[in-house]
C-alpha positions in Angstrom: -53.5 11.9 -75.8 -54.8 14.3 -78.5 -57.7 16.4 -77.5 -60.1 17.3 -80.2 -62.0 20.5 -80.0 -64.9 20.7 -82.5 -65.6 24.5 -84.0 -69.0 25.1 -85.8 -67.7 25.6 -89.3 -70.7 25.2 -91.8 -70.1 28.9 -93.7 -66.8 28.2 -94.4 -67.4 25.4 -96.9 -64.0 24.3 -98.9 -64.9 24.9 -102.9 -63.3 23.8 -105.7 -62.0 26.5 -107.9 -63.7 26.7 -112.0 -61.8 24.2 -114.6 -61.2 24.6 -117.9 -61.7 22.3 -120.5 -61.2 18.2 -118.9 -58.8 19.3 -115.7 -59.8 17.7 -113.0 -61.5 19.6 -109.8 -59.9 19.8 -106.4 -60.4 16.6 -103.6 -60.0 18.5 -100.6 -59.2 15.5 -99.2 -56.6 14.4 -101.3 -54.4 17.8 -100.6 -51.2 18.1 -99.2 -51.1 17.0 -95.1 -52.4 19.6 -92.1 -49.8 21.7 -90.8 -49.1 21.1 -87.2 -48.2 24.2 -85.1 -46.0 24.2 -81.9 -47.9 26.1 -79.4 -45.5 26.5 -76.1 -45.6 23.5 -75.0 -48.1 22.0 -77.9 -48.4 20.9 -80.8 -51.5 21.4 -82.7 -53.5 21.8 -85.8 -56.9 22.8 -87.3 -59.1 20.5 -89.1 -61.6 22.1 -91.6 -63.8 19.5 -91.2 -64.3 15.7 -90.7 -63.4 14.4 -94.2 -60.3 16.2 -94.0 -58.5 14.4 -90.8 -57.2 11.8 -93.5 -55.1 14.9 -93.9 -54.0 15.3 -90.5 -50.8 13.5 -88.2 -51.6 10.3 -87.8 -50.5 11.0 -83.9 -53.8 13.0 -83.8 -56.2 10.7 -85.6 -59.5 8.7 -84.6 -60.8 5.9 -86.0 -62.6 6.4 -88.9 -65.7 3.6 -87.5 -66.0 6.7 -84.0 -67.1 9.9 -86.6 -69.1 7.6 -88.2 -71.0 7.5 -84.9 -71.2 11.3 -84.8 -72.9 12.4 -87.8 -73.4 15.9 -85.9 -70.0 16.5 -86.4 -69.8 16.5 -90.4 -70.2 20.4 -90.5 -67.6 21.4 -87.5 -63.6 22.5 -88.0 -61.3 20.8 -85.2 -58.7 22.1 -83.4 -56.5 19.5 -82.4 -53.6 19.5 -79.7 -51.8 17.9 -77.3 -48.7 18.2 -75.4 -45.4 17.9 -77.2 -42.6 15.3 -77.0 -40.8 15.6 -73.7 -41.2 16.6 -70.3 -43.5 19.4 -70.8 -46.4 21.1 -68.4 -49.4 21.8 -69.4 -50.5 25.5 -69.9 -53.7 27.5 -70.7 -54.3 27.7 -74.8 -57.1 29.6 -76.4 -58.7 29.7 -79.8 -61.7 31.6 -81.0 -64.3 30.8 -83.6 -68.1 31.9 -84.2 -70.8 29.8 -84.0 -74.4 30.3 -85.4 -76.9 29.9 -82.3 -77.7 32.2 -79.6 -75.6 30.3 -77.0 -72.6 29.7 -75.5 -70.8 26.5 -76.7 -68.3 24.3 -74.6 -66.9 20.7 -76.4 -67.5 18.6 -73.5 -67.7 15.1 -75.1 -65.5 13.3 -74.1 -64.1 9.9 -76.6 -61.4 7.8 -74.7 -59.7 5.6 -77.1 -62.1 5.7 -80.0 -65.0 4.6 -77.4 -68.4 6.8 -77.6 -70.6 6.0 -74.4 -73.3 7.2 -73.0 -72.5 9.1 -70.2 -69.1 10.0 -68.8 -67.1 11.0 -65.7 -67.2 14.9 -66.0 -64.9 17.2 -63.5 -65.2 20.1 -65.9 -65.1 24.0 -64.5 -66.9 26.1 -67.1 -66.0 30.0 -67.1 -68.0 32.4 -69.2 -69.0 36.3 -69.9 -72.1 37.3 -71.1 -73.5 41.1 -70.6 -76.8 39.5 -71.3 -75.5 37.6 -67.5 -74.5 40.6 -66.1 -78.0 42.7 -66.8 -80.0 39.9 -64.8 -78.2 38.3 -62.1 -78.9 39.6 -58.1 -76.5 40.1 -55.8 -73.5 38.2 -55.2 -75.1 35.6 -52.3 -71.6 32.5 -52.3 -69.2 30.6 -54.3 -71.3 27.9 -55.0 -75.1 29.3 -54.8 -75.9 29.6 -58.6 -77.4 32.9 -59.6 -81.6 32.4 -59.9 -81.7 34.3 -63.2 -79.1 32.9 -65.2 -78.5 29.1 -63.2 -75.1 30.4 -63.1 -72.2 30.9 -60.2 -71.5 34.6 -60.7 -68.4 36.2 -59.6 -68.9 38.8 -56.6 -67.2 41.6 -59.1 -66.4 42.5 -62.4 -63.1 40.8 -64.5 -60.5 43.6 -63.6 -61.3 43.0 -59.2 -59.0 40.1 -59.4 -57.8 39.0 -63.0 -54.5 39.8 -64.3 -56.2 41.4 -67.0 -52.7 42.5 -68.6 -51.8 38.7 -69.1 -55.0 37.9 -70.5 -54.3 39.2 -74.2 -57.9 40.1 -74.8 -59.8 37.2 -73.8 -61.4 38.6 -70.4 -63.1 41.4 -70.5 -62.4 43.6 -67.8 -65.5 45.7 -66.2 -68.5 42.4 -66.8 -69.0 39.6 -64.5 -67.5 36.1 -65.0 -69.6 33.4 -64.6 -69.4 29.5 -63.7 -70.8 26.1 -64.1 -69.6 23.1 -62.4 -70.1 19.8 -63.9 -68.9 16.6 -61.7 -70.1 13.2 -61.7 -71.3 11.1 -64.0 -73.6 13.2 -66.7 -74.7 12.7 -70.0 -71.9 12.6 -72.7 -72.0 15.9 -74.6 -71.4 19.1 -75.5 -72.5 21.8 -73.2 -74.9 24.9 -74.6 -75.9 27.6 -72.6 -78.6 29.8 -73.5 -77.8 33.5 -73.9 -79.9 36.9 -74.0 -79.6 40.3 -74.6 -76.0 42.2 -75.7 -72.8 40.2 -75.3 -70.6 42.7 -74.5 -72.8 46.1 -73.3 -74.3 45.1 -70.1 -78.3 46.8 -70.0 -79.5 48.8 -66.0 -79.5 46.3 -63.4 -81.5 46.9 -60.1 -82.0 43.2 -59.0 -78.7 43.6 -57.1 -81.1 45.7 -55.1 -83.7 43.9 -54.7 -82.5 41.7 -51.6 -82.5 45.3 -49.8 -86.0 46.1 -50.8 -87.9 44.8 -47.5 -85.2 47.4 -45.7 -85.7 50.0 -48.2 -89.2 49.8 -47.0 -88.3 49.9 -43.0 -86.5 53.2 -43.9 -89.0 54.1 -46.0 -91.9 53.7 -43.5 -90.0 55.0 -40.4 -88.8 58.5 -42.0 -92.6 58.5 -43.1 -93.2 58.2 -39.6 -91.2 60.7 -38.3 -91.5 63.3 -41.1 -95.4 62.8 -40.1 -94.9 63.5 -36.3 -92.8 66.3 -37.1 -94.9 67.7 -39.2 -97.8 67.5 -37.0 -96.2 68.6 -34.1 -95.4 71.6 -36.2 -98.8 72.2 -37.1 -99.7 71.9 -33.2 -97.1 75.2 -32.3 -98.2 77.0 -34.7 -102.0 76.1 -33.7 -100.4 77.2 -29.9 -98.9 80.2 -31.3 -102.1 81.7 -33.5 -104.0 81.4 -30.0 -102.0 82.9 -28.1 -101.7 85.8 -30.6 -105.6 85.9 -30.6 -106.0 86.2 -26.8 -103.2 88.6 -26.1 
């Protein structure tokens, strides 16, 4: 089953190129087919945008009646893939793209055979990095307790602890944080935005780490107040002792 991966694409518009005299302009959708890409043990393609999968392997395509269901989608590129012919295992694939909002996006809506409901059957595992994480989140409490700052599992350390950051070919970045979301169960069927702040890659000073310390830092605190005091005082008696004794002698 092909999986279809929408990519915010509405600054790369496709534009005809000038005429002269009564030639006729370009229909983007009436240009030559998609290429489709083996990708180990894939086969994919991009999709510049909706009007274009007319274009595309008609092993990837959805009815037309589902986009017309998502209008949202008119401005997005696909990428499009799905395993190959064959006995073939799946394996992790990457792409990249930018998108316009100050958030993280993840294509979580899911259409099973041209069918568009409501809500859906997630059992997706959501990793991210974020400095903007990374400069808010306290210390690392459990797997599963969600950071209070960013509503986020974060990891105990940074990327390079325990990735193979070698084999990673640039995706993970090795000294932030990774972060998680878990979504299981039945949830609303959509795509998944996660607000972001500050830098994405240049992590700000961070003391909330230390802040589950502070009501020790404060035991410290008073009892080497305590005892500096006594010492002090106690110092301040000899020498009271001392001057007396030099007096009477």
């Amino acid at each position: 089953m092909p999986v279809f991966l929408p990519i915010w694409h509405k600054d790369f518009r496709i534009r005809a190129p000038p005429s002269i005299g009564c030639s006729k302009a370009v229909d983007p959708t009436s240009r030559s087919d998609l290429e489709v890409f083996e990708v180990g043990n894939y086969v994919a393609s991009f999709v510049p945008k909706v009007a274009d999968f007319v274009r595309l392997d008609k092993r990837f395509c959805l009815p037309e009646e589902t986009w017309s269901r998502l209008p949202q989608y008119k401005a997005f590129g696909f990428a499009v893939f799905q395993l190959a012919a064959g006995s073939r295992t799946p394996h992790p694939m990457a792409f990249e793209f930018e998108y316009d909002k100050k958030s993280l996006y993840f294509p979580t809506l899911h259409i099973h055979d041209g069918e568009i409901h409501e809500t859906e059957e997630f059992d997706h595992i959501l990793y991210m990095q974020h400095a903007g994480f990374d400069s808010r989140v306290y210390r690392y409490r459990n797997s599963y307790i969600p950071d209070e700052s960013t509503g986020l599992v974060r990891s105990k350390y940074v990327a390079k602890q325990f990735c193979d950051i070698a084999n990673c070919h640039g995706i993970v970045n090795a000294d932030l944080l990774v972060h998680r979301r878990m979504i299981r169960g039945s949830n609303p069927n959509q795509d998944t935005e996660i607000a972001t702040f500050g830098d994405p890659t240049h992590p700000t000073l961070n003391l909330r780490p230390l802040m589950s310390y502070a009501p020790w830092l404060a035991i410290a605190a008073a009892v080497t107040w305590f005892f500096a005091r006594r010492g002090k005082l106690k110092r301040m008696k000899n020498s009271a002792e001392t001057s007396e004794t030099n007096t009477t002698t």
